[in-house]
Structures are given as structure tokens and as C-alpha cells.
MOPAC internal coordinates of N, CA, C and O (Angstrom, degrees):
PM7 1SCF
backbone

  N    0.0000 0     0.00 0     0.00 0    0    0    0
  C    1.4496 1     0.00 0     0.00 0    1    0    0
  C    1.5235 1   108.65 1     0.00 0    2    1    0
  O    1.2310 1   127.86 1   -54.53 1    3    2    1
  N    1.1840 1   102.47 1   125.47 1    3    2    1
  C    1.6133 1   110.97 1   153.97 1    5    3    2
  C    1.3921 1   146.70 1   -99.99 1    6    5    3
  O    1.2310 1   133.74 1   -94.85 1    7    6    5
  N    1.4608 1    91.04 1    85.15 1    7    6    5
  C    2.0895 1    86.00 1  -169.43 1    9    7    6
  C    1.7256 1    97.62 1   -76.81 1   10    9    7
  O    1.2310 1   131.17 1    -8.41 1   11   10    9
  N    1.4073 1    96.05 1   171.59 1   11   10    9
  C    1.6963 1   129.27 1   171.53 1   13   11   10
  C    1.0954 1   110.30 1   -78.97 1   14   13   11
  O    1.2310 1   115.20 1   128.05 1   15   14   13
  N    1.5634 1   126.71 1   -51.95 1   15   14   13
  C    1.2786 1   131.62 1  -136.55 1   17   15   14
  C    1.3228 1    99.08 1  -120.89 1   18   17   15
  O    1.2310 1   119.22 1   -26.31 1   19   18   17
  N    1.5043 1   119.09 1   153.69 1   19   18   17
  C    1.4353 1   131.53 1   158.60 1   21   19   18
  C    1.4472 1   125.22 1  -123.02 1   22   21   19
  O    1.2310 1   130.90 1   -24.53 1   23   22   21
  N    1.4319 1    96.57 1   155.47 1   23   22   21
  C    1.7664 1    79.15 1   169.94 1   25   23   22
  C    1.8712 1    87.83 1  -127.56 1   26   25   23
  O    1.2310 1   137.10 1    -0.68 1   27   26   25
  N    1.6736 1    84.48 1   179.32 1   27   26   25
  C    1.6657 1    77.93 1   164.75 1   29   27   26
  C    1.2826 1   128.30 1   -98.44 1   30   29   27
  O    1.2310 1   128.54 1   -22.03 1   31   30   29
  N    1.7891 1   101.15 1   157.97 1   31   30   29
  C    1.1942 1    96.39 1  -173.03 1   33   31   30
  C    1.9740 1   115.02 1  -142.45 1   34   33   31
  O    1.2310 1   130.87 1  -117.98 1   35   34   33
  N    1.8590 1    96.63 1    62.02 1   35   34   33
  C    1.4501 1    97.44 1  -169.71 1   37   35   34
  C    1.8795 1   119.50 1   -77.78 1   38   37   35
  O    1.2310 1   118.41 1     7.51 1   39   38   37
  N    0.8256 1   120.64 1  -172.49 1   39   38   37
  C    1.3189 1    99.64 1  -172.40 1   41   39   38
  C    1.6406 1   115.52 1   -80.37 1   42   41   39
  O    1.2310 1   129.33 1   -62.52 1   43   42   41
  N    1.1374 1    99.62 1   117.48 1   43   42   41
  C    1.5982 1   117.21 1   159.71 1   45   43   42
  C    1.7322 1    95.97 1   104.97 1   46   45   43
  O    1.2310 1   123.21 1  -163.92 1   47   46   45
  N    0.9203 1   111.46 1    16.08 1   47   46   45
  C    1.6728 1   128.33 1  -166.08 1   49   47   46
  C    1.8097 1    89.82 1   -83.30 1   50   49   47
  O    1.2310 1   123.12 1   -38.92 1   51   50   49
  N    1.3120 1   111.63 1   141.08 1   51   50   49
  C    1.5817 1   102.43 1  -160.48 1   53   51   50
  C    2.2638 1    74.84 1  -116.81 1   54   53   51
  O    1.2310 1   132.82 1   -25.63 1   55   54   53
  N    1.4409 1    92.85 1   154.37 1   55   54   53
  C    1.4524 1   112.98 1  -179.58 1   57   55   54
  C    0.9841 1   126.88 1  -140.63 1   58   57   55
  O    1.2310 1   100.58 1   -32.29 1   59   58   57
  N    1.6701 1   152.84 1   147.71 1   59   58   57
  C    1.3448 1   133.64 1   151.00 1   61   59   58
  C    1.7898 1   110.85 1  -112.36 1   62   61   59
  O    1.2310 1   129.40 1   -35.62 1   63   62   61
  N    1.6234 1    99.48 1   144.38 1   63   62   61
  C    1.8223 1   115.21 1  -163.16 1   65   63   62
  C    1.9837 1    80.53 1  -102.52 1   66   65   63
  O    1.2310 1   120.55 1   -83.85 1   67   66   65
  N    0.9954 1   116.55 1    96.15 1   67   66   65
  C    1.6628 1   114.72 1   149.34 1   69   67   66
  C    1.6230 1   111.96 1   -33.08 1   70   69   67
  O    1.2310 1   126.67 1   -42.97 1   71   70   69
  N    1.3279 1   104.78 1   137.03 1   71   70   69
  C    0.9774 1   119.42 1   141.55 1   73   71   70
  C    1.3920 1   142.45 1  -107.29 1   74   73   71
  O    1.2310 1   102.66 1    35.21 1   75   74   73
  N    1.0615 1   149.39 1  -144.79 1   75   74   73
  C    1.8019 1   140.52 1   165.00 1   77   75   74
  C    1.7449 1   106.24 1   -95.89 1   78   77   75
  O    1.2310 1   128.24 1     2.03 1   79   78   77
  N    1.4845 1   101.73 1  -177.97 1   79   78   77
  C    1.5003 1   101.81 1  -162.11 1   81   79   78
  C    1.5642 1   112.36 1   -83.20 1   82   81   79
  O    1.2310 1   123.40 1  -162.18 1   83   82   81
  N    1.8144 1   111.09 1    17.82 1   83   82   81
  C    1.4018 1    95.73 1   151.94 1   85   83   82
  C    1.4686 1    97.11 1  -155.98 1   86   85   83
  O    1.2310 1   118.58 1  -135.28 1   87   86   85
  N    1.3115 1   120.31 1    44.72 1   87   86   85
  C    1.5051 1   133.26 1   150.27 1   89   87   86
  C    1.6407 1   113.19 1   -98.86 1   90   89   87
  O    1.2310 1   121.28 1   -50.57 1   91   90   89
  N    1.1919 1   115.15 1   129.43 1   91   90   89
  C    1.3882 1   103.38 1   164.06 1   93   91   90
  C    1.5134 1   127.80 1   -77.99 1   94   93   91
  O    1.2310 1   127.88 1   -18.89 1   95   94   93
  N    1.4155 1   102.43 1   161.11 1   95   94   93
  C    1.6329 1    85.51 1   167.20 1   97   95   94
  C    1.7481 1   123.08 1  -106.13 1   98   97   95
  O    1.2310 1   131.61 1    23.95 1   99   98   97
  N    1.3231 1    95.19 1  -156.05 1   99   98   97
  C    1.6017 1   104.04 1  -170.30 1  101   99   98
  C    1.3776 1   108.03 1  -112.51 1  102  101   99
  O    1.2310 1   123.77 1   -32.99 1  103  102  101
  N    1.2628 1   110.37 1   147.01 1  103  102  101
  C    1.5492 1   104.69 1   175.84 1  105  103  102
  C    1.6067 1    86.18 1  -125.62 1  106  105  103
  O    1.2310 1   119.44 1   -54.10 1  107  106  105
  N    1.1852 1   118.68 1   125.90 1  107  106  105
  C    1.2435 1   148.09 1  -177.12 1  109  107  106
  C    1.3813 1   122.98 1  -103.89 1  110  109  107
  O    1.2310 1   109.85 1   -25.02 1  111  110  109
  N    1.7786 1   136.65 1   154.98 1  111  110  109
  C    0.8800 1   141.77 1   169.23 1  113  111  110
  C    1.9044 1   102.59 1  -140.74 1  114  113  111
  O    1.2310 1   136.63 1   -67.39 1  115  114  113
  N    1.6463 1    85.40 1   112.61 1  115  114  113
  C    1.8177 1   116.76 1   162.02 1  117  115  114
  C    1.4777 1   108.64 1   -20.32 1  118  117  115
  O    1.2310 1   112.27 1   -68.52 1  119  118  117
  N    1.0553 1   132.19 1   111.48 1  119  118  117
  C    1.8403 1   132.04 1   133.37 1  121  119  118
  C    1.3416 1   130.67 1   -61.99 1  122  121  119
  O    1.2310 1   131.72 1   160.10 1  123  122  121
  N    1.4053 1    94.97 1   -19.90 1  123  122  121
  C    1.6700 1    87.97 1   170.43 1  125  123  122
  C    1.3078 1   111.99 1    75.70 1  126  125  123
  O    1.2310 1   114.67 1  -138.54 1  127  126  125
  N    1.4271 1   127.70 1    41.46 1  127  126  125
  C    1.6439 1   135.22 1   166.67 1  129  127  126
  C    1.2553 1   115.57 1   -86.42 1  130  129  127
  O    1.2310 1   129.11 1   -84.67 1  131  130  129
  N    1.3599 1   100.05 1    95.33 1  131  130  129
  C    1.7483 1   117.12 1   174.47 1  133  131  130
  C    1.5792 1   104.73 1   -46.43 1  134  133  131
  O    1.2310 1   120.22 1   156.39 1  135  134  133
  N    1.2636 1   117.19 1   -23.61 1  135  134  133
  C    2.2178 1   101.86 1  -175.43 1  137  135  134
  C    1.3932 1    86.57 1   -81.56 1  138  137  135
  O    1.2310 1    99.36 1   157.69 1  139  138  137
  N    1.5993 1   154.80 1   -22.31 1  139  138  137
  C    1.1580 1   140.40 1   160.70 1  141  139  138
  C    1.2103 1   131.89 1   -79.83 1  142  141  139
  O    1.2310 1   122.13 1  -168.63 1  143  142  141
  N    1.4647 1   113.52 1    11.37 1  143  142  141
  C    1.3916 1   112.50 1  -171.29 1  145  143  142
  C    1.2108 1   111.26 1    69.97 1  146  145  143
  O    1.2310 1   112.06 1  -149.32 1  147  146  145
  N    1.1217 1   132.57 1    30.68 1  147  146  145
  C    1.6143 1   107.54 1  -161.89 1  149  147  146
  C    1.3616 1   142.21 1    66.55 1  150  149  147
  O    1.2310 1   126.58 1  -164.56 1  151  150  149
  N    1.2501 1   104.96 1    15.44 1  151  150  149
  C    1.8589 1   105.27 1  -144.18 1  153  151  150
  C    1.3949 1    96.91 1  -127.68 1  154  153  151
  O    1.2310 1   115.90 1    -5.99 1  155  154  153
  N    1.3173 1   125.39 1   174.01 1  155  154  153
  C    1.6025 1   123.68 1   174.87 1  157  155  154
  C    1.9374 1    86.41 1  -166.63 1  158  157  155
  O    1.2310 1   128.34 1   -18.82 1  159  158  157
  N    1.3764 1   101.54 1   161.18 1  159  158  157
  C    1.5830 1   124.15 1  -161.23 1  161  159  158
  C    1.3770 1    86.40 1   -64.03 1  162  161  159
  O    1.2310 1   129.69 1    -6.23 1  163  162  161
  N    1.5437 1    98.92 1   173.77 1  163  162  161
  C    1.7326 1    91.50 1  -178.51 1  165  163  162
  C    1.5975 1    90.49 1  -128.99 1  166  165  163
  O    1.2310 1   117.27 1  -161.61 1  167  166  165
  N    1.4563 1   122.80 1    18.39 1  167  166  165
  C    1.4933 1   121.66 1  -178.79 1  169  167  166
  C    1.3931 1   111.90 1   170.09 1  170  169  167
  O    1.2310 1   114.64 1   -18.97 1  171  170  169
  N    1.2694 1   127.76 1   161.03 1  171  170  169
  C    1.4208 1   105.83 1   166.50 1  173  171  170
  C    1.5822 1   106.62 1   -99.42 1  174  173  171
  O    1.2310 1   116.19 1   145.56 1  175  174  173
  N    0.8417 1   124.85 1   -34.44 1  175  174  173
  C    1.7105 1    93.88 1   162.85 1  177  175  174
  C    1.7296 1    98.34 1   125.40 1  178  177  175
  O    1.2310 1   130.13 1   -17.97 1  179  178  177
  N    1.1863 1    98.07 1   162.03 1  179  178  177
  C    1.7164 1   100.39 1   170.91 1  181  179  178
  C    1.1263 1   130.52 1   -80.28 1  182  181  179
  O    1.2310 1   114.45 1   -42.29 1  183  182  181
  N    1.4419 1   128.11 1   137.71 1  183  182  181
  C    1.5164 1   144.14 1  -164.65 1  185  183  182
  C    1.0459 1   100.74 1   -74.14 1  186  185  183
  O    1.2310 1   115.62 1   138.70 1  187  186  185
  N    1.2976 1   125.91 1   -41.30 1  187  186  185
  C    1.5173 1   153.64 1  -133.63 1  189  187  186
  C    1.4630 1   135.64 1  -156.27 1  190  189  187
  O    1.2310 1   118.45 1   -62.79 1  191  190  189
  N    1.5277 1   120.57 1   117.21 1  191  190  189
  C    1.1592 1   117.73 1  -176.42 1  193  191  190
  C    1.9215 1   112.47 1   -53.26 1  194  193  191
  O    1.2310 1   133.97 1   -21.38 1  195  194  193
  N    1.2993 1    90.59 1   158.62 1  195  194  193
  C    2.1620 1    88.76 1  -174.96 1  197  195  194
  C    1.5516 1    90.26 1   -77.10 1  198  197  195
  O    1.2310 1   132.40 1   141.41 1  199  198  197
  N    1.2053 1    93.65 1   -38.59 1  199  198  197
  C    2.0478 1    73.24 1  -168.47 1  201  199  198
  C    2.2169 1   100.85 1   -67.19 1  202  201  199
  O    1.2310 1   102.32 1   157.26 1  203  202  201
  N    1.2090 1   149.95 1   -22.74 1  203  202  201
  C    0.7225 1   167.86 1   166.14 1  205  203  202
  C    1.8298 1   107.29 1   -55.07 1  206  205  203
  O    1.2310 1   121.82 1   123.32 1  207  206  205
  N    1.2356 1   114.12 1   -56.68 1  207  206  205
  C    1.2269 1   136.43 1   152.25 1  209  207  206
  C    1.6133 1   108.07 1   -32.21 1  210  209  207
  O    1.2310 1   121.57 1   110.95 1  211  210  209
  N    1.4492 1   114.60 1   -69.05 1  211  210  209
  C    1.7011 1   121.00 1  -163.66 1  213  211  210
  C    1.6106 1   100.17 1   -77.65 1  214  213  211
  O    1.2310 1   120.75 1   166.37 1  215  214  213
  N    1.1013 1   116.17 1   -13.63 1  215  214  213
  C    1.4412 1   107.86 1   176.17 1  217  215  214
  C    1.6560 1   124.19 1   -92.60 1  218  217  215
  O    1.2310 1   133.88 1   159.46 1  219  218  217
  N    1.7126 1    90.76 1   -20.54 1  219  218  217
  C    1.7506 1   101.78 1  -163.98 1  221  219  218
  C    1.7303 1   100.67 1   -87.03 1  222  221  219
  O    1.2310 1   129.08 1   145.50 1  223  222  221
  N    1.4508 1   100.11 1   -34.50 1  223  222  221
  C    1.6992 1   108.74 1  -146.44 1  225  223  222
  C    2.0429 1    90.62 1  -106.37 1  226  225  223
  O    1.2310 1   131.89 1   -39.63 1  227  226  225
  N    1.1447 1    94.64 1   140.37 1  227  226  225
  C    1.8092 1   102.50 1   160.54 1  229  227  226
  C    1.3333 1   120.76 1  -120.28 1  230  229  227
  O    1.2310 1   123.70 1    -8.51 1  231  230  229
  N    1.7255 1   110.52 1   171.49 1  231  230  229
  C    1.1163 1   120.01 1  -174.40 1  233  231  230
  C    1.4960 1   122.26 1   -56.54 1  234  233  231
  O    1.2310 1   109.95 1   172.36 1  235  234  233
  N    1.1273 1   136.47 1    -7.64 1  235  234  233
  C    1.6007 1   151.68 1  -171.72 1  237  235  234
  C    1.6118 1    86.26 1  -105.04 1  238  237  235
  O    1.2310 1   115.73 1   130.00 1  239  238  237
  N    1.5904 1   125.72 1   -50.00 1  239  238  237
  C    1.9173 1   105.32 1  -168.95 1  241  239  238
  C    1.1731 1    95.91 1   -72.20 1  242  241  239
  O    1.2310 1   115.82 1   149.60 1  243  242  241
  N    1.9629 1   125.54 1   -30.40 1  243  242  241
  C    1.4314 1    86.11 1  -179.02 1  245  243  242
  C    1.5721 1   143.13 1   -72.88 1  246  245  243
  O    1.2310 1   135.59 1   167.94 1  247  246  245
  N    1.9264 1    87.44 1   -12.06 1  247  246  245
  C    1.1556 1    99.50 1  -164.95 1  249  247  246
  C    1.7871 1   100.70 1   -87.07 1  250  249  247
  O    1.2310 1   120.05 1   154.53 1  251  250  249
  N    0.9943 1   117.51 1   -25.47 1  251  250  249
  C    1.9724 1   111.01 1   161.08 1  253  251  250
  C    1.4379 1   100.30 1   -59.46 1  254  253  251
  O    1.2310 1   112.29 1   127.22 1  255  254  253
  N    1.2481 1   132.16 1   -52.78 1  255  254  253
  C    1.2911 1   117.71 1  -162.07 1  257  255  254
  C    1.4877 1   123.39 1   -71.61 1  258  257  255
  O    1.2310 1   119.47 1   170.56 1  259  258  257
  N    1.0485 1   118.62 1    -9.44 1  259  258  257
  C    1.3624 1   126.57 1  -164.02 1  261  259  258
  C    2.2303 1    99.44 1  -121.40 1  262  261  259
  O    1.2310 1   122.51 1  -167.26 1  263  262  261
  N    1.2853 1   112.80 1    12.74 1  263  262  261
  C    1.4443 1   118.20 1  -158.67 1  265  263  262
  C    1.9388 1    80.24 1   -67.21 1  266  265  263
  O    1.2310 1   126.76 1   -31.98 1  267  266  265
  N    1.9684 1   104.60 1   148.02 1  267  266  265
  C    1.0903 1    97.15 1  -179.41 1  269  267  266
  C    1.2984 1   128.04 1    96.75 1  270  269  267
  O    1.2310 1   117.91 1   144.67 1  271  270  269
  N    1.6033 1   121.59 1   -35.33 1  271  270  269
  C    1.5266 1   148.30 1  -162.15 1  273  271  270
  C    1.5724 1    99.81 1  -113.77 1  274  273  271
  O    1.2310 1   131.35 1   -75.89 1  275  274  273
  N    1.8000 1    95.70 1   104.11 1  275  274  273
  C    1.6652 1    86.84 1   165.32 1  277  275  274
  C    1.5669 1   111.80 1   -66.27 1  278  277  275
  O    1.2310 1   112.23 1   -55.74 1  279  278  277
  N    1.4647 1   132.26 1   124.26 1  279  278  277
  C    1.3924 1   121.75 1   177.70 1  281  279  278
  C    1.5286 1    96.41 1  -147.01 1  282  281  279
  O    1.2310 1   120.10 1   -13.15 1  283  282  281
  N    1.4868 1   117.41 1   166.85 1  283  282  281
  C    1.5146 1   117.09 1   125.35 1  285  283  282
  C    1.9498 1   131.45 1   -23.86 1  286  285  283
  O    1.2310 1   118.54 1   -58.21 1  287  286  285
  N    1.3311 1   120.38 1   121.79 1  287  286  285
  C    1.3720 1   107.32 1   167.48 1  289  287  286
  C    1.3060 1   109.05 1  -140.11 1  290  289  287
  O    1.2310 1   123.94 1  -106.95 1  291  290  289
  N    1.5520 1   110.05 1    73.05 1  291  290  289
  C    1.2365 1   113.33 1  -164.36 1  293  291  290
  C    1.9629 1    94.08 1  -136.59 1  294  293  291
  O    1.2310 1   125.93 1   -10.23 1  295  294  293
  N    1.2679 1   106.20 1   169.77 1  295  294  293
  C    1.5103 1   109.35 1  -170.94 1  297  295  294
  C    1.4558 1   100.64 1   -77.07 1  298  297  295
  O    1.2310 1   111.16 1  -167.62 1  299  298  297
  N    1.6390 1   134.24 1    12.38 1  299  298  297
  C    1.3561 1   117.77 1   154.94 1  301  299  298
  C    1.0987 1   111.54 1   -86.31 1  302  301  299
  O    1.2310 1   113.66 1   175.71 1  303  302  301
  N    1.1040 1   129.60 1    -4.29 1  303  302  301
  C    1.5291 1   141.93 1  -162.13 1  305  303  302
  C    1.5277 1   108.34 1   -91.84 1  306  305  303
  O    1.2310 1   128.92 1   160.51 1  307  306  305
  N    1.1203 1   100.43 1   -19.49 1  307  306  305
  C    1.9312 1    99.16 1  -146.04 1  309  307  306
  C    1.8057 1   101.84 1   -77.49 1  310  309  307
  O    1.2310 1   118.33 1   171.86 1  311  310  309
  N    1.1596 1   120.80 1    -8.14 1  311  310  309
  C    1.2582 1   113.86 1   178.23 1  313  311  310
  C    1.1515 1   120.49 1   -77.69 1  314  313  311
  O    1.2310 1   126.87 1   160.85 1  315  314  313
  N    1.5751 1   104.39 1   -19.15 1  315  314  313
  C    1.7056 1   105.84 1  -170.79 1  317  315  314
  C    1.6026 1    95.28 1   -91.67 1  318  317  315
  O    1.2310 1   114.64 1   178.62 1  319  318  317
  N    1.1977 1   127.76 1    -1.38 1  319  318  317
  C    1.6855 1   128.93 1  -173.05 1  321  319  318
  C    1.8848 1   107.11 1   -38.04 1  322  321  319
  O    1.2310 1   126.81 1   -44.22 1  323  322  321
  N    0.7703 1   104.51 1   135.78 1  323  322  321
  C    1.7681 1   123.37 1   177.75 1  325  323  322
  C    1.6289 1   100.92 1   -42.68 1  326  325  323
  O    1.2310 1   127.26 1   133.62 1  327  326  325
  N    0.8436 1   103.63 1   -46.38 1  327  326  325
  C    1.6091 1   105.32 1  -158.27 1  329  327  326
  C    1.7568 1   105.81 1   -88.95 1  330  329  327
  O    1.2310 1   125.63 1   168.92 1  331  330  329
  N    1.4939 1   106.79 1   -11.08 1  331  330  329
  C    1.9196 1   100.28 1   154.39 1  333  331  330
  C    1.8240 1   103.92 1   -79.79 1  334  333  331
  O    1.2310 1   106.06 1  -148.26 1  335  334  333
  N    0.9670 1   143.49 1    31.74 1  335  334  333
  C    1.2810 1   140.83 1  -166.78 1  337  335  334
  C    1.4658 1    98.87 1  -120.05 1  338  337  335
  O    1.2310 1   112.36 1   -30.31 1  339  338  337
  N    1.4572 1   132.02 1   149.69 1  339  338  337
  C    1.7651 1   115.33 1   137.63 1  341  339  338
  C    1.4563 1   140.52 1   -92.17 1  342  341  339
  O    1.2310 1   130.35 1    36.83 1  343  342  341
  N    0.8769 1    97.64 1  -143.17 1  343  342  341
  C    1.6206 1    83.88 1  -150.29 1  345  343  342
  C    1.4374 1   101.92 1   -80.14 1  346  345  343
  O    1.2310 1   108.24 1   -73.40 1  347  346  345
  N    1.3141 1   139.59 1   106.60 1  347  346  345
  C    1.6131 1   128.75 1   173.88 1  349  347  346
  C    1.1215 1   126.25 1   -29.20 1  350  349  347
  O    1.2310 1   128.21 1   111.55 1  351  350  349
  N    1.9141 1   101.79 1   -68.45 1  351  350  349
  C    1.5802 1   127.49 1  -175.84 1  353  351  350
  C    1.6685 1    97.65 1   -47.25 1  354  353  351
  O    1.2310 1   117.68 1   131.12 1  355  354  353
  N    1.1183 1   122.02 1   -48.88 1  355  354  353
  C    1.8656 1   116.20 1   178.38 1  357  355  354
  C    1.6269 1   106.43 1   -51.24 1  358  357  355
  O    1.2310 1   120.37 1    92.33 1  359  358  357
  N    1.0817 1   116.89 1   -87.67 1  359  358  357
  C    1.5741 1   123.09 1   164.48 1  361  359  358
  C    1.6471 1   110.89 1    -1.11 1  362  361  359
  O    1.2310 1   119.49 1   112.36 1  363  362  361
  N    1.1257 1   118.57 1   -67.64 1  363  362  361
  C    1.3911 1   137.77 1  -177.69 1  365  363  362
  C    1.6393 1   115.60 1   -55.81 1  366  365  363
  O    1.2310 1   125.50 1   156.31 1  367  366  365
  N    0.9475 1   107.04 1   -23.69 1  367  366  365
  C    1.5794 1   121.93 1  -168.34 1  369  367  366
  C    0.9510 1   110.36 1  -111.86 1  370  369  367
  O    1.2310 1   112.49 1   161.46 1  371  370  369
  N    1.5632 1   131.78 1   -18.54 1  371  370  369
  C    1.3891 1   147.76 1  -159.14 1  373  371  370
  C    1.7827 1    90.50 1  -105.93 1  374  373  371
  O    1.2310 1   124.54 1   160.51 1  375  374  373
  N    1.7722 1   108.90 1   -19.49 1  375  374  373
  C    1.7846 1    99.83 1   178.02 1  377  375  374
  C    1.1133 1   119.36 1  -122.60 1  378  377  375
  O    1.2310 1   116.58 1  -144.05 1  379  378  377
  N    1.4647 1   124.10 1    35.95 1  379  378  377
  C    1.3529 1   141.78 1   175.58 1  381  379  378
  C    1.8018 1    95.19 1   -51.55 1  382  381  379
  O    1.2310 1   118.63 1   151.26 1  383  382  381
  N    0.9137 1   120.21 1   -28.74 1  383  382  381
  C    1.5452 1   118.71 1  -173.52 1  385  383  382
  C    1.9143 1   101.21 1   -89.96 1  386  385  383
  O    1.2310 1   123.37 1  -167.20 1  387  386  385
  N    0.9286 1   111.15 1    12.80 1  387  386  385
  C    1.8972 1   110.69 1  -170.90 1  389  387  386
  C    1.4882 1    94.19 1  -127.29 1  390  389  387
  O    1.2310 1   123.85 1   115.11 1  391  390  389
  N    1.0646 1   110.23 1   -64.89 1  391  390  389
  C    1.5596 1   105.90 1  -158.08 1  393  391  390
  C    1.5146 1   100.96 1  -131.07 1  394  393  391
  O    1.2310 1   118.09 1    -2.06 1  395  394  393
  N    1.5357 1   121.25 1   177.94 1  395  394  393
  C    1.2649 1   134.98 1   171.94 1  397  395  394
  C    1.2931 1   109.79 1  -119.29 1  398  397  395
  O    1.2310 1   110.37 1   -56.01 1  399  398  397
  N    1.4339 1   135.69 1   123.99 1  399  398  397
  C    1.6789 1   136.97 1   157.48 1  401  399  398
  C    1.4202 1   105.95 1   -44.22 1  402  401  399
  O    1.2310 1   120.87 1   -76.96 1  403  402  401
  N    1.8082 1   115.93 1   103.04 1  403  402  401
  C    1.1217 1   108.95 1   141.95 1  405  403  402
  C    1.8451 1   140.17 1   -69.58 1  406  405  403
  O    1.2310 1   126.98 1   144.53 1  407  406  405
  N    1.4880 1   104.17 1   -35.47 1  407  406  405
  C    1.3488 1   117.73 1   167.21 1  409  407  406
  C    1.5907 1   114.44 1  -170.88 1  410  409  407
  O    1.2310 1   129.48 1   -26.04 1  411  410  409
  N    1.2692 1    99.32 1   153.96 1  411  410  409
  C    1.4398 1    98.16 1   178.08 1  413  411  410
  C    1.6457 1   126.88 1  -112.04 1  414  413  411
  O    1.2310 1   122.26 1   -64.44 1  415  414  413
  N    1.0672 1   113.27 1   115.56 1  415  414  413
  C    1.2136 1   107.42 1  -155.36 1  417  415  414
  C    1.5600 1   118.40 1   -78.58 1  418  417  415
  O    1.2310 1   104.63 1    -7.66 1  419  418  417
  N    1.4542 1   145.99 1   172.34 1  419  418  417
  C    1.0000 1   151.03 1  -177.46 1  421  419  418
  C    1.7770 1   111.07 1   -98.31 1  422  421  419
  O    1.2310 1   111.71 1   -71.54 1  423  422  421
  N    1.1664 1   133.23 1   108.46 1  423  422  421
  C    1.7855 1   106.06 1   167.60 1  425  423  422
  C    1.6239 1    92.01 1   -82.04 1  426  425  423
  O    1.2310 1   134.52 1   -39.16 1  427  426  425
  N    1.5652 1    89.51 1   140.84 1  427  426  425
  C    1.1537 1   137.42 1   154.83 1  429  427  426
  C    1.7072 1   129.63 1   -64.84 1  430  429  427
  O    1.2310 1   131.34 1   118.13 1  431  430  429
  N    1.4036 1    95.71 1   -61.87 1  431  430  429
  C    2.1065 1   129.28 1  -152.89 1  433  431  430
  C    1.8284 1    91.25 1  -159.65 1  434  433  431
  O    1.2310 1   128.41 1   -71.55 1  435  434  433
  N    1.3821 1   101.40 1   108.45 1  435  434  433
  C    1.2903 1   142.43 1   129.37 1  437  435  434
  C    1.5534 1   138.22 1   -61.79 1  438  437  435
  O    1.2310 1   111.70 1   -89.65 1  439  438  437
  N    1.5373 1   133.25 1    90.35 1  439  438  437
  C    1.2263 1   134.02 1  -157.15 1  441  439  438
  C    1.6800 1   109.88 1  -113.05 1  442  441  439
  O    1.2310 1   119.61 1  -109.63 1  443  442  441
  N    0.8651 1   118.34 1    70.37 1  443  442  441
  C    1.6404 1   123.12 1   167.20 1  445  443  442
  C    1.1324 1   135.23 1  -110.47 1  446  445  443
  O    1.2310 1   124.01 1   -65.91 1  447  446  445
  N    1.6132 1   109.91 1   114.09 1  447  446  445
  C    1.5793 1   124.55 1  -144.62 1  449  447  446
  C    1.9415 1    91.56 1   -93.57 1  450  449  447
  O    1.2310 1   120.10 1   180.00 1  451  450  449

């Protein structure tokens, strides 16, 4: 995986890794790995272009994908759908050397204007 973004991640430095609008994320704590700068991904990132997204995914995947998730489930929505995202849990496992899982959180409420 190739994310863009970082956050920091010095030792004992507390963080959260986003996930999509019905993945939760991670709230993390820094190790402090100088070959990373300190740093750890700040997401894994999109699979998929949004316009790629509005063509692949419909109003029923978004609405399975998001079951549970107060959100939008309307065709402005559909780009942000879970399933243009990759895989978090990979990401996460791939930085056992960056950070430590403090907890993983649940979304609840999804807000996209």
C-alpha cells in the first residue's frame, strides 16, 4: 500500500489512522522508528477513483455497506462507499513496527456535505 499522508508517530505519541465512512479507525500509540521519521500512514487510501466508484458501486452497496452508519445514502454519497477504500486491517499490520493499536473505534455518524 501506498498512502500520501502521515501522521505522527514519535514514541508514545498517541494518533488516529482513519478509516472510510463505515470502517472505523485506530487510535494508535507512536514507537518512535527513526527509519520512519517517526511517522505512520494516516489511512490506507483509495482503491479507486470516485468517479470509478459512482460507476462501479450502487445505491443498495452503499446502503449494505454503510448498515449501522448514520450517513448519507444517496448517489452523492456513493464515492465515498467503503468498498472504493483498501483494506485498513492490512495497513495496520503492515505497521506493527510504527505504532501500537490502542483501540479501534466503531463509526457511528458519517457527515458528508
Amino acid at each position: 500500500m501506498s498512502p500520501r499522508r502521515a501522521i505522527r508517530a514519535g514514541a508514545g505519541q498517541f494518533g488516529q489512522i482513519p478509516g472510510s465512512m463505515g470502517t472505523g479507525p485506530y487510535v494508535v500509540r507512536g514507537l518512535g522508528n527513526e527509519a520512519s521519521y517517526c511517522s505512520a500512514s494516516h489511512g490506507a487510501g483509495r482503491r479507486m477513483s470516485r468517479s470509478r466508484a459512482k460507476r462501479t458501486f450502487t445505491l443498495d452497496d452503499l446502503a449494505a455497506q454503510t448498515v449501522g452508519v448514520e450517513c448519507r445514502k444517496d448517489a452523492g454519497a456513493i464515492d465515498e462507499i467503503p468498498g472504493a477504500y483498501k483494506d485498513l486491517e492490512s495497513l495496520i499490520e503492515a505497521q506493527t513496527d510504527l505504532v501500537e493499536v490502542v483501540a479501534r473505534l466503531t463509526t457511528l455518524m458519517c457527515v458528508k456535505s
